[in-house]
RODO-2510 file (C-alpha; in nm, 4 decimals, decimal comma):
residues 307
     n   res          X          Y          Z
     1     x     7,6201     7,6637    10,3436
     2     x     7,4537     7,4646    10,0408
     3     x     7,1503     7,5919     9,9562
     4     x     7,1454     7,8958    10,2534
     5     x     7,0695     8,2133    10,1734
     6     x     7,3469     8,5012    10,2178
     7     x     7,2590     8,8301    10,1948
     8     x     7,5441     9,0554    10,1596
     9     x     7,5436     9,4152    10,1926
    10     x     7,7567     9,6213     9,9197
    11     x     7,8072     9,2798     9,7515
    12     x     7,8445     9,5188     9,4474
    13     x     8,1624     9,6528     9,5024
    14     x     8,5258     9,5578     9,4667
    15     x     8,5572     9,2705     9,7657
    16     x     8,1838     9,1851     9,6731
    17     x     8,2869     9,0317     9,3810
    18     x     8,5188     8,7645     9,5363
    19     x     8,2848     8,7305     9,8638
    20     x     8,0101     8,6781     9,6336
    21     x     8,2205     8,4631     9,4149
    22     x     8,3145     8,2152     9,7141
    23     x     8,0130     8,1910     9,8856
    24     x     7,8697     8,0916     9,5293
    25     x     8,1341     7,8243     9,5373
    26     x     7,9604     7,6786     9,8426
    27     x     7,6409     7,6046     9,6848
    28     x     7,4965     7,8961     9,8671
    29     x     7,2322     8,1485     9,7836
    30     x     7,3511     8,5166     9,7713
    31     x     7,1564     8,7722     9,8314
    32     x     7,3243     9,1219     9,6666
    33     x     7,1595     9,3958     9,8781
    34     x     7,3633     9,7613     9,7627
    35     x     7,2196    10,0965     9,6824
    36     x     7,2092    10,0470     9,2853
    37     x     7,1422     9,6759     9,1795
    38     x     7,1875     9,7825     8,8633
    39     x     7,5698     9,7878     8,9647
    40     x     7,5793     9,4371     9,0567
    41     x     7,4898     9,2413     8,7176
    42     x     7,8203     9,1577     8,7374
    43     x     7,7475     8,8900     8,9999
    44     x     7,5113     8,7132     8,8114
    45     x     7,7152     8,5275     8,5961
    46     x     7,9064     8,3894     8,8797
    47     x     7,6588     8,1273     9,0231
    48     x     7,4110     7,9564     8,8878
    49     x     7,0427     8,0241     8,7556
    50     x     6,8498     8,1773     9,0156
    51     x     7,2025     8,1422     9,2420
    52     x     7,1931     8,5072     9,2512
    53     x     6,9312     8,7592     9,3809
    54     x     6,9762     9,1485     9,3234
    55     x     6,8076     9,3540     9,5570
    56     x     6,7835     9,7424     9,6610
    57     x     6,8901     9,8406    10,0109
    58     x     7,0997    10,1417    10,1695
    59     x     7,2374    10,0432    10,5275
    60     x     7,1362    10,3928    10,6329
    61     x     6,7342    10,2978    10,5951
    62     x     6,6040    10,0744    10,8512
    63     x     6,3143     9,9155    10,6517
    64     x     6,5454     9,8297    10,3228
    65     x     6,7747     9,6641    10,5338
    66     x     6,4936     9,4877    10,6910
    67     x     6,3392     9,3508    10,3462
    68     x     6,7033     9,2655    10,2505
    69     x     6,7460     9,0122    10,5524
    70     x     6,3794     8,8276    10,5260
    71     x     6,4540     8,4763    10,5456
    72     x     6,8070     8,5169    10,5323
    73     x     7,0023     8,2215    10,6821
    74     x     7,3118     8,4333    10,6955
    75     x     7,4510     8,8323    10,6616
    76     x     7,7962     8,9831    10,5261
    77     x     7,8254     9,3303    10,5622
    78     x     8,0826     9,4847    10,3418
    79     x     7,9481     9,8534    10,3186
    80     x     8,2421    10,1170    10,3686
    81     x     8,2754    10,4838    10,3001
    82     x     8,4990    10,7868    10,3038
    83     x     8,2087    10,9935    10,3058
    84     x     7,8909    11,0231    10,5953
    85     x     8,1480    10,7869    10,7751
    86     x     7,9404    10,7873    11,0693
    87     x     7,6465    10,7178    10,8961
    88     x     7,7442    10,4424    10,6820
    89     x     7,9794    10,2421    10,9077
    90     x     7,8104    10,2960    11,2795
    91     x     7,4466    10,3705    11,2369
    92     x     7,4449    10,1771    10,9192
    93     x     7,6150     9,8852    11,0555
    94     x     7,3520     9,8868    11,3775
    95     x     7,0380     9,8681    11,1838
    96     x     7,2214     9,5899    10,9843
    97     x     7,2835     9,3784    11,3086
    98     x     6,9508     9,5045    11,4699
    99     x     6,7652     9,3591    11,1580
   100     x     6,9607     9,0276    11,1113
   101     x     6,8766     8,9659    11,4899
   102     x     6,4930     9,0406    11,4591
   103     x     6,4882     8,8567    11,1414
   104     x     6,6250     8,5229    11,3300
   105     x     6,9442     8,4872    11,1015
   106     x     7,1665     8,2468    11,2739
   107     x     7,5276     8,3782    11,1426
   108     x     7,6816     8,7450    11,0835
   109     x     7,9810     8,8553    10,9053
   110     x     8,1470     9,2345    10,9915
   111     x     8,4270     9,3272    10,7716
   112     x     8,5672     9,6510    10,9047
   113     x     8,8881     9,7562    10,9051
   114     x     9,2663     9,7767    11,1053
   115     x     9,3094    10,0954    11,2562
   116     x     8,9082    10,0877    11,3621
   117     x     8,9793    10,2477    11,7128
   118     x     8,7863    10,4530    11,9182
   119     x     9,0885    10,6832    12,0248
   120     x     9,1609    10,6988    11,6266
   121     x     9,3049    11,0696    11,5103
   122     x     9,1086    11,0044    11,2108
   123     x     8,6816    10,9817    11,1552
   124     x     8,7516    10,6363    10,9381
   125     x     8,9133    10,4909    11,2782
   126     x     8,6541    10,6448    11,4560
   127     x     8,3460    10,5194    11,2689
   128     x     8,5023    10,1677    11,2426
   129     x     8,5063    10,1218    11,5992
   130     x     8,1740    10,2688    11,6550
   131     x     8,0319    10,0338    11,3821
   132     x     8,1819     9,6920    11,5425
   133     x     8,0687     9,8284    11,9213
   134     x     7,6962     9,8473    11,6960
   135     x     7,7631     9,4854    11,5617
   136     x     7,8222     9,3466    11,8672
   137     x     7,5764     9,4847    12,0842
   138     x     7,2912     9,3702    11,8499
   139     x     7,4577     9,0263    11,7675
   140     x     7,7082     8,9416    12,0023
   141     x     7,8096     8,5979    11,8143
   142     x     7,8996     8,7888    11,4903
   143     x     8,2661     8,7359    11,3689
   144     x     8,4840     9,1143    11,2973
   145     x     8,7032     9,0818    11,0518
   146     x     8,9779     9,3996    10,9861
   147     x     9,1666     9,4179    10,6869
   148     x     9,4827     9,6113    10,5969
   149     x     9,4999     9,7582    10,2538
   150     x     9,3400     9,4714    10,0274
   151     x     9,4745     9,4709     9,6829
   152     x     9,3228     9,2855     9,3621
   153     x     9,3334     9,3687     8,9607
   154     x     9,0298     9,6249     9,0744
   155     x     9,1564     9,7716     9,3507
   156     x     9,2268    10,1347     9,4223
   157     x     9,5266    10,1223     9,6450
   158     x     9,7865     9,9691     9,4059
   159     x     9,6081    10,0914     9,0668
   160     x     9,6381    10,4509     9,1660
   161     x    10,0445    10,4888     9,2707
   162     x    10,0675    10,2100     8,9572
   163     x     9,9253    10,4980     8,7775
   164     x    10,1138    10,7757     8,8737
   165     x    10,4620    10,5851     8,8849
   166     x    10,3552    10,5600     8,5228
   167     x    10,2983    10,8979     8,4108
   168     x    10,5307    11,1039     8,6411
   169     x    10,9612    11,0913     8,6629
   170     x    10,8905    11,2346     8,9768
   171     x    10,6460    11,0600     9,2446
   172     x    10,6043    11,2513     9,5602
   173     x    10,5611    11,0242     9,8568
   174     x    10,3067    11,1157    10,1670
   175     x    10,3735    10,9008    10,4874
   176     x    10,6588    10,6942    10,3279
   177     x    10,7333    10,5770    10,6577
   178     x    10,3975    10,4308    10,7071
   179     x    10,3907    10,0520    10,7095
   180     x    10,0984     9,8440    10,5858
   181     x    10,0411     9,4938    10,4926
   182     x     9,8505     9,4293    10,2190
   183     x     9,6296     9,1272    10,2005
   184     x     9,4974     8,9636     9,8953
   185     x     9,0993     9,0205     9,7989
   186     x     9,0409     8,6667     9,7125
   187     x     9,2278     8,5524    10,0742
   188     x     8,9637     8,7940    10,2509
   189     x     8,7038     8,6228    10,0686
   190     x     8,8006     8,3269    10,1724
   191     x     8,8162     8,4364    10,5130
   192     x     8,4407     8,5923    10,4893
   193     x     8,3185     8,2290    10,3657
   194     x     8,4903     8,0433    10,6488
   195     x     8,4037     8,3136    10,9029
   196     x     8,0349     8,2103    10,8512
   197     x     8,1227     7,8934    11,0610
   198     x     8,2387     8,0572    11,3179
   199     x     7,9947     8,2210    11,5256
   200     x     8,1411     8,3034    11,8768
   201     x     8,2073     8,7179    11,8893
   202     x     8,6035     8,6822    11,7256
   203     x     8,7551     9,0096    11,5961
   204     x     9,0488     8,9083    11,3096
   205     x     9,2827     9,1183    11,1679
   206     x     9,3638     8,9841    10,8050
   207     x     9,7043     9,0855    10,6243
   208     x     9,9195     8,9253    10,3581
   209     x    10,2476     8,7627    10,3923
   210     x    10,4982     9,0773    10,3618
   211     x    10,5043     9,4552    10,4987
   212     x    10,5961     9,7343    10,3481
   213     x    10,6650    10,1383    10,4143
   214     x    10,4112    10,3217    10,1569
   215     x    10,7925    10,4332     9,9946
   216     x    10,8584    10,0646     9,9538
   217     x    10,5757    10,0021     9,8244
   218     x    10,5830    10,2596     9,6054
   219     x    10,9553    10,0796     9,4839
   220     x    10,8500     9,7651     9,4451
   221     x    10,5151     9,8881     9,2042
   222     x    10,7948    10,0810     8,9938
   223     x    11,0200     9,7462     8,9759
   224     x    10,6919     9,5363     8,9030
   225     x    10,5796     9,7685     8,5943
   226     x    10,9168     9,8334     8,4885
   227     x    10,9256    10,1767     8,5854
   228     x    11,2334    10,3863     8,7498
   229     x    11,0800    10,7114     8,8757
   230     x    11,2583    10,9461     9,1312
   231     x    11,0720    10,9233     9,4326
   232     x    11,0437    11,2467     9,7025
   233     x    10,8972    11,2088    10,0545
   234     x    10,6880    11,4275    10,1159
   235     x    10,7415    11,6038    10,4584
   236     x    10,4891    11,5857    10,6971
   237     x    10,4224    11,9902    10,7168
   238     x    10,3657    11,9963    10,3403
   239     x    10,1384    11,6655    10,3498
   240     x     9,9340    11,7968    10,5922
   241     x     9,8779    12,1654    10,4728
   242     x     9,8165    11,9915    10,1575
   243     x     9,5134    11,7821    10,2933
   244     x     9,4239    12,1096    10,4892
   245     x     9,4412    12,2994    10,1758
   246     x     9,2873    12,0653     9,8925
   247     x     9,1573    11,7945    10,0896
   248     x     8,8014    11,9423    10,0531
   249     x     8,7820    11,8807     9,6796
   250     x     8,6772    11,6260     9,4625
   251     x     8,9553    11,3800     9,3390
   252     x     9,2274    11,5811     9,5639
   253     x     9,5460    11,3993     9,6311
   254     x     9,4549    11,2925    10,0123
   255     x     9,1795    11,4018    10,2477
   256     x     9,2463    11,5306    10,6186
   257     x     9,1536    11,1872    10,7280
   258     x     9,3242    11,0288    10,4982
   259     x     9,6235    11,2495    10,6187
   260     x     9,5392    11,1116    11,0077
   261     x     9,5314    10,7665    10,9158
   262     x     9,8536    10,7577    10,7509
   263     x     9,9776    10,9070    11,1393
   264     x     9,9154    10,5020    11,1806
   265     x    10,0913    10,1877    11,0876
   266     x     9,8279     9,9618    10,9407
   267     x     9,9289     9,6236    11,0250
   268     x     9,8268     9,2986    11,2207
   269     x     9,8598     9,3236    11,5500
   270     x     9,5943     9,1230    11,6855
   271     x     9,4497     8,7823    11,6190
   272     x     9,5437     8,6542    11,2652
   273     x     9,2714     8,5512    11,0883
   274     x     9,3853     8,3857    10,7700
   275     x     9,6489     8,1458    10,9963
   276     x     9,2885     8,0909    11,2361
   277     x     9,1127     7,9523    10,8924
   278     x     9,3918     7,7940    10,7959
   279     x     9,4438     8,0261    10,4621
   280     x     9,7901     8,0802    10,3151
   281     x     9,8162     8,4684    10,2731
   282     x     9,8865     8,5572     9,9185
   283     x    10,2082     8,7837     9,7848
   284     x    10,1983     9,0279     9,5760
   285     x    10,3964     8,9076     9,3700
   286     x    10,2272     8,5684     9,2758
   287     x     9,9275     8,7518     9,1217
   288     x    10,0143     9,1130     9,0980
   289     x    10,1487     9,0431     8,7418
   290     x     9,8259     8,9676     8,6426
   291     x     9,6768     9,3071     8,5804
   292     x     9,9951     9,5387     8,6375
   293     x    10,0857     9,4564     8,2705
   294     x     9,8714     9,7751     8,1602
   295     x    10,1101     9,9952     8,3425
   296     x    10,4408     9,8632     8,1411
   297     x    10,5913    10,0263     7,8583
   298     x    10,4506     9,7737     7,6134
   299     x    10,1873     9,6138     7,7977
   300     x    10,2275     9,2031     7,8907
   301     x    10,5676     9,2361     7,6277
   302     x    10,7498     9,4503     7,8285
   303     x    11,0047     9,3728     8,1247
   304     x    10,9893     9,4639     8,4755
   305     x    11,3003     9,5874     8,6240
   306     x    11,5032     9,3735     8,8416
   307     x    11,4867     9,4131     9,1837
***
């Protein structure tokens, strides 16, 4: 990819970073096309001068995303959303693919998501699937990618519970039976880079190297911060008249959907990707460390528990 231009859509956000940040490491051009540019000056120290191009697009409006794929030799969509799910992630994703394949651009990227089913209790699942049927109608040689929970020192999956283990003795549990497998943001980047050479319609599921139950996962967060809450599952009446009761506001403890997806386990079942690209899936535990020192008792000089 030296010296191609990438345009990828919600580069801005938390996986943007590190897809941004390995395409860079290609020699390629990258194209940041997200809603607020303004967001994305982060990227610009990452490559290069002139290595990095801000630019303002919204998946939802046709002619943005068509100025945001001109001369384009390649397109990552990243764009997600918990909210106008069916706008963002089917429409949105459509006029994405509609416009790389008018523009001419040889090679599309689709990260969506596991669970993305058309049968799916929940809208997320629902939109997902919807999305990659828009992808690959409009650009059949696009590669899917679906991620489980990605994790990463900006992440919003292990940060929150880190968070909570931290300030409560008592950590209620919803779905602790629920079993996910988290996968490392810099091994999905990796996967987005190398999925640009490999044009020919695959849909990969990406996850890391170890599964765990939401209540393990919860336990091993608690053990990694040195932490030693008492944790309560939550039973599944009370988690779900809680989402029907609260779900509706801002910042409330789970959604409805969020409630339906947890119905699901959230792991690979399908094609691996990272063994396809030849990508050793990252722990937890080898870079978790990292950034979970905020949530000890005395920062990077305190002790985690042992296991």
């Amino acid at each position: 990819m030296q010296d191609k231009l990438i345009t990828v859509f919600g580069g801005s956000g938390f996986v943007g970073r590190y897809v941004a940040q390995a395409l860079l490491a290609t020699g390629a051009r990258v194209r940041i096309a997200c809603r607020n540019p303004a967001g994305a000056m982060h990227i610009k120290p990452l490559g290069n001068l002139g290595q990095v191009q801000l630019m303002a697009a919204d998946v939802r409006k046709p002619s943005s995303v068509a100025r945001a794929v001109q001369d384009a030799d390649a397109v990552v969509n990243l764009v997600g959303s918990f909210a106008n799910m069916n706008a963002v992630q089917n429409v949105g994703a459509g006029n994405l693919a509609k416009a790389a394949a008018a523009a001419g651009v040889n090679r599309l990227v689709h990260v969506s998501a596991i669970g993305a089913d058309p049968d799916s209790a929940a809208e997320y699942g629902r939109s997902k699937a919807a999305g990659e049927a828009a992808i690959r109608a409009a650009f059949p040689s696009a590669t899917i990618l679906r991620p489980s929970i990605v994790f990463g020192r900006e992440d919003q999956f292990i940060n929150r519970f880190a968070g909570l283990i931290r300030m409560l003795p008592i950590v209620p549990v919803i779905g602790a039976g629920t079993r996910f497998q988290p996968v490392f943001v810099g091994d999905v980047a990796k996967a987005v880079a190398a999925a640009l050479d490999d044009q020919s319609g695959n849909i990969l599921e990406l996850g890391g190297p170890e599964i765990f139950s939401m209540l393990e996962l919860n336990r091993w967060i608690a053990r990694a911060i040195g932490r030693d809450p008492a944790f309560i599952e939550v039973p599944d009446v009370a988690a779900r008249l809680l989402a029907q009761g609260t779900g509706w506001m801002p910042g409330a403890p789970i959604t409805m959907d969020q409630y339906k997806m947890l119905g699901s386990d959230n792991v690979v079942t399908g094609k691996d990707g990272l063994a396809t690209y030849g990508i050793v899936p990252t722990g937890l535990d080898t870079v978790a460390h990292d950034w979970l020192n905020i949530y000890r008792r005395h920062g990077r000089f305190g002790q985690a528990s042992a296991a």
